[in-house]
BAFI-3210 file (N, C-alpha, C; in Angstrom, 3 decimals, decimal comma, padded with zeros to 6 digits):
// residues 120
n [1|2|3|4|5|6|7|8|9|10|11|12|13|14|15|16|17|18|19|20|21|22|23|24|25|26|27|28|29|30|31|32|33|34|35|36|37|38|39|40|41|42|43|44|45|46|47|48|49|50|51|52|53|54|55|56|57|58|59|60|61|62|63|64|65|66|67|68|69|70|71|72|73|74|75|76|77|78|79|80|81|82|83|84|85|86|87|88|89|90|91|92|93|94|95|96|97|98|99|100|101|102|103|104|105|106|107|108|109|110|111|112|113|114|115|116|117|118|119|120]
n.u [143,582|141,457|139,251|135,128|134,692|137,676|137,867|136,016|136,669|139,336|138,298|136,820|139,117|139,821|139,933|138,498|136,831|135,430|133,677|131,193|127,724|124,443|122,044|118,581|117,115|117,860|117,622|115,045|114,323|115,328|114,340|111,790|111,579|113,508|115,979|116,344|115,814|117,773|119,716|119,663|119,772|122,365|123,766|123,144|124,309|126,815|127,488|126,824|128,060|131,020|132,067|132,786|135,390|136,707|135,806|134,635|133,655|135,281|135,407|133,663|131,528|129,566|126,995|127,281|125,254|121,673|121,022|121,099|122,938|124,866|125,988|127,504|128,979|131,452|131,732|132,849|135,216|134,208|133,745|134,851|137,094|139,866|139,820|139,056|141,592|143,421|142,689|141,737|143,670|142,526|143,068|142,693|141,142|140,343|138,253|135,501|135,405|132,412|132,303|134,573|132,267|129,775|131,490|132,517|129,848|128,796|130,034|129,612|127,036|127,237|128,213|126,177|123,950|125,467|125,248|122,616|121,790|121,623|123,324|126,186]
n.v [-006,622|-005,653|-006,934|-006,079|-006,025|-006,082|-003,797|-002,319|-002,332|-001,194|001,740|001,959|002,649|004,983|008,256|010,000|008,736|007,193|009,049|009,736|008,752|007,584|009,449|009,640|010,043|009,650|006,553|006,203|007,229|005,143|002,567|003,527|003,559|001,170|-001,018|-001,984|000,315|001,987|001,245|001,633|003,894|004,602|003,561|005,113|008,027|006,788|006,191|008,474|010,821|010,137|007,968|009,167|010,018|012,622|014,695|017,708|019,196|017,683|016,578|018,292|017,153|015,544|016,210|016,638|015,806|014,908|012,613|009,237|007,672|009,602|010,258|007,636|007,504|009,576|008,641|005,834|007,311|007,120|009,619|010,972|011,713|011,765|011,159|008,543|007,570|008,586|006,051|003,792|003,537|004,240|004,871|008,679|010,668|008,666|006,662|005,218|001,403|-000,569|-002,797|-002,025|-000,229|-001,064|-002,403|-000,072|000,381|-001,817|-001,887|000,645|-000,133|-001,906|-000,861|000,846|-001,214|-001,838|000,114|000,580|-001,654|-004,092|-006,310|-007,688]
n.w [-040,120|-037,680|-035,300|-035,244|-032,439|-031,219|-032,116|-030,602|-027,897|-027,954|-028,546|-025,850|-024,047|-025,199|-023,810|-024,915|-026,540|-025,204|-023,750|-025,542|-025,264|-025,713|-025,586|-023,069|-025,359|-027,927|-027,504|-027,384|-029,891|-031,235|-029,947|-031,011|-033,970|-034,379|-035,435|-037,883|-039,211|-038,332|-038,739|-042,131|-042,364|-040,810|-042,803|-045,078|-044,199|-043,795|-046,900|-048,055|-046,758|-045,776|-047,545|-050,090|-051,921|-052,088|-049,544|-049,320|-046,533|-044,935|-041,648|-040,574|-041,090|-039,578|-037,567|-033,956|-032,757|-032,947|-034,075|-033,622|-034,457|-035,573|-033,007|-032,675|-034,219|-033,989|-031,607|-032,396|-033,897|-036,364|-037,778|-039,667|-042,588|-041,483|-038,967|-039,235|-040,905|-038,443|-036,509|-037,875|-040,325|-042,752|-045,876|-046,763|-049,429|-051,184|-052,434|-050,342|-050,111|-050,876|-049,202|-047,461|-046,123|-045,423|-043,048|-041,048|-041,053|-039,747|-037,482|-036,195|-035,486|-033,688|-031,558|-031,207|-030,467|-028,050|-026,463|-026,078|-024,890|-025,955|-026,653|-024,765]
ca.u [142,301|140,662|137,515|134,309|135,146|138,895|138,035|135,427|137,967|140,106|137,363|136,616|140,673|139,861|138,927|137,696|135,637|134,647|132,811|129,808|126,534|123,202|120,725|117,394|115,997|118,300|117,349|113,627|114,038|116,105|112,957|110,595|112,107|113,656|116,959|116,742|115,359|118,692|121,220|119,953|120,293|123,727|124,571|123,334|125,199|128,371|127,993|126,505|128,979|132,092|132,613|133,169|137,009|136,890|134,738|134,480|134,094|136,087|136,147|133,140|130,851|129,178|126,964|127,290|123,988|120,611|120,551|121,359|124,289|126,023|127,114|128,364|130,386|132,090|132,658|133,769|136,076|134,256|132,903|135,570|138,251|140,790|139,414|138,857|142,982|144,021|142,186|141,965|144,459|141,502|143,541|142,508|140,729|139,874|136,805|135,438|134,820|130,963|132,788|134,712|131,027|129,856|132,386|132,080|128,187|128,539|130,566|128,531|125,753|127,556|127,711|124,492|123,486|125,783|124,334|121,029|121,569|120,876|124,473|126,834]
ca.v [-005,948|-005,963|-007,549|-005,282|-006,275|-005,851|-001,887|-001,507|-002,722|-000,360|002,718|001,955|002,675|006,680|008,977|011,009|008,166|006,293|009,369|009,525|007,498|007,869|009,792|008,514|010,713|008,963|005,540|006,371|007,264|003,494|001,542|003,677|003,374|-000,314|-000,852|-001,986|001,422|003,009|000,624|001,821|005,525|004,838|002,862|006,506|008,599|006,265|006,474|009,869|011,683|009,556|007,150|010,104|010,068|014,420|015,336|019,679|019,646|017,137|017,075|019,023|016,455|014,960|016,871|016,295|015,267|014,829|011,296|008,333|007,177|010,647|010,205|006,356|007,759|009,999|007,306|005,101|007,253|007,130|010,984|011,860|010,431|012,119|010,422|007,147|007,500|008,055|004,914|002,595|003,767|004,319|006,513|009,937|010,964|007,596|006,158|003,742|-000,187|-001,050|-003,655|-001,010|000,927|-002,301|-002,752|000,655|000,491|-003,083|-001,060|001,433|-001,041|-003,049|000,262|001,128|-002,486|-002,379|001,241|-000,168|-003,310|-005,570|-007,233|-007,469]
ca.w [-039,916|-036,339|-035,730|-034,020|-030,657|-030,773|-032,335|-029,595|-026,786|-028,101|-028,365|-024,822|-023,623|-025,489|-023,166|-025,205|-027,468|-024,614|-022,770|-026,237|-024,797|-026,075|-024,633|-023,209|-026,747|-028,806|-027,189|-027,541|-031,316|-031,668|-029,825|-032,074|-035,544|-035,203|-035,649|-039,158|-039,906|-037,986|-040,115|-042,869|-041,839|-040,601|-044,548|-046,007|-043,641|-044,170|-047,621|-048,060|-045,968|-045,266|-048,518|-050,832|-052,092|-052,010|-048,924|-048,947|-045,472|-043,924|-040,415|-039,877|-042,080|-038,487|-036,598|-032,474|-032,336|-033,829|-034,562|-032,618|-034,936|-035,527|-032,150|-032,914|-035,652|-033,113|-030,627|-033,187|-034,773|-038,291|-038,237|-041,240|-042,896|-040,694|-037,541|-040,100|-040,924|-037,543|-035,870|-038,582|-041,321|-043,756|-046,707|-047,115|-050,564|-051,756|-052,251|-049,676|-051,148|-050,643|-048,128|-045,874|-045,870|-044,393|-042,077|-040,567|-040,451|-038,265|-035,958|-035,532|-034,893|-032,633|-030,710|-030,168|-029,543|-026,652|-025,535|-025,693|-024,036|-026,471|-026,698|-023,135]
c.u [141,720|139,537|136,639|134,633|136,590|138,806|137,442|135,847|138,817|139,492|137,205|137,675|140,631|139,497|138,506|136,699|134,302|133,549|131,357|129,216|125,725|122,188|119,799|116,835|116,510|117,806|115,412|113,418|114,770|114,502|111,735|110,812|112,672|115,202|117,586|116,708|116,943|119,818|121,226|120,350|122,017|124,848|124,397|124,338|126,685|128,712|127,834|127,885|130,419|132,545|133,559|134,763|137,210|135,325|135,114|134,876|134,345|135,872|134,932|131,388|129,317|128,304|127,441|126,294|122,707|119,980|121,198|123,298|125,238|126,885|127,899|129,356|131,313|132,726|133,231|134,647|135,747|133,302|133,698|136,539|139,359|140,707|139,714|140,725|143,525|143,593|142,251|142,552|144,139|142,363|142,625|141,995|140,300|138,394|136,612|134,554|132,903|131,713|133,203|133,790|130,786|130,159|132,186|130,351|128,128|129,517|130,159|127,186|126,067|127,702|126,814|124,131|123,989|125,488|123,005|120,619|121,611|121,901|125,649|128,088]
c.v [-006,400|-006,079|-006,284|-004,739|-005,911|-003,870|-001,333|-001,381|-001,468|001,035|003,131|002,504|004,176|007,360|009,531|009,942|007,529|007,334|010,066|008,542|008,266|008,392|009,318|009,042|009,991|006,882|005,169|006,123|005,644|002,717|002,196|003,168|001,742|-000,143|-001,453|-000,078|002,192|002,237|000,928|003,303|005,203|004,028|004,156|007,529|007,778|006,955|007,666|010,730|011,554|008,923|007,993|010,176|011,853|014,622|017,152|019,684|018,525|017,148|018,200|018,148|015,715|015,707|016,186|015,525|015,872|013,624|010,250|007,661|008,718|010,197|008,752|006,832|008,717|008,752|006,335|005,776|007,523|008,337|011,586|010,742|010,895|011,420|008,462|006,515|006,940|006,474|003,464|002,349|003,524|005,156|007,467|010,174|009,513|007,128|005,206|002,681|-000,002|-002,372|-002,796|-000,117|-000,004|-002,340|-001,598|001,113|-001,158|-002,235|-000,337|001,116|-001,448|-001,833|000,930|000,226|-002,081|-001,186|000,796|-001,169|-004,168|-006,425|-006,771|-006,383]
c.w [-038,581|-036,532|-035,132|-032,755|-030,635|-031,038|-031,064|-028,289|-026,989|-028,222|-026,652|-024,021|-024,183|-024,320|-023,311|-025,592|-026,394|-023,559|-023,909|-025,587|-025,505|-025,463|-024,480|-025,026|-028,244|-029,106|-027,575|-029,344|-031,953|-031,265|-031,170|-033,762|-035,953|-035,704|-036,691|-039,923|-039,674|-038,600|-041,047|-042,996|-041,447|-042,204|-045,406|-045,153|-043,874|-046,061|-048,405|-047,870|-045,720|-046,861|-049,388|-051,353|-051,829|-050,961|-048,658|-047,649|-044,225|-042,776|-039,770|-040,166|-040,690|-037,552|-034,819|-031,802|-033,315|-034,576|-034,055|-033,708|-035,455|-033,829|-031,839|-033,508|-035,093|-031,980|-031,020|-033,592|-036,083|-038,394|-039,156|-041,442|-042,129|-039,553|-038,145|-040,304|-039,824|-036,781|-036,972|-040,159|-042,636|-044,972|-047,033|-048,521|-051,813|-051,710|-051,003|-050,403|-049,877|-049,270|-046,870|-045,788|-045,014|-042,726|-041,005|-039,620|-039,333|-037,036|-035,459|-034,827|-033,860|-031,381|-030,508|-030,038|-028,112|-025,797|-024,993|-024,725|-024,540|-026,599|-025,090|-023,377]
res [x|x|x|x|x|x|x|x|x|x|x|x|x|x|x|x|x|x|x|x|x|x|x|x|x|x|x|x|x|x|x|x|x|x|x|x|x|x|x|x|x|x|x|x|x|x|x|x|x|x|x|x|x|x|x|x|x|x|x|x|x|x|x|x|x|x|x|x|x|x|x|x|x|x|x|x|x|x|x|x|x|x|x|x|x|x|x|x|x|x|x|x|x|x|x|x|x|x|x|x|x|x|x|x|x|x|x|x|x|x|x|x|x|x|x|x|x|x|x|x]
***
């Protein structure tokens, strides 16, 4: 299992993952709300949208934008379980453990910290 840093090392090396950033509107709605408020938004969106063992619509489950961690979960990788498979060989139609929800939501954190600034 790779740590944060070794996934986000490896995010960074996409060229597709690594060209998501945050807009200033996204950055605005992070200083306003508090970035407990946006962990827990990105722990319902994980397990809302992603955990599910049978998601309907797969693969489309993410919008592009509209909230500062949809577009983490694109640059990470964790906007379906197809994206979740290929990158970190998540299986397909299973549930996700209350641990790999977790795990996902610190990665997503640790990526908008380092949009933000707040970690190097």
């Amino acid at each position: 299992m790779q740590t944060v840093e070794e996934a986000l090392n490896k995010l960074r090396r996409s060229g597709f993952r690594s060209r998501f950033h945050l807009s200033e509107t996204d950055k605005a709605y992070i200083a306003e709300k508090g970035m407990d408020t946006v962990r827990r938004h990105a722990a319902d969106f994980v397990r809302e949208r992603l955990a599910p063992a049978d998601i309907p619509n797969d693969g489309k489950q993410t919008p592009m934008r509209g909230h500062p961690v949809f577009i983490a979960q694109h640059a990470c990788a964790c906007c379906c379980r197809g994206c979740l498979y290929k990158w970190y060989k998540v299986e397909k139609n299973t549930e996700l453990t209350a641990e790999r929800q977790e795990k996902i939501v610190n990665l997503l954190m640790a990526w908008i910290e380092n949009e933000i600034g707040d970690k190097p």
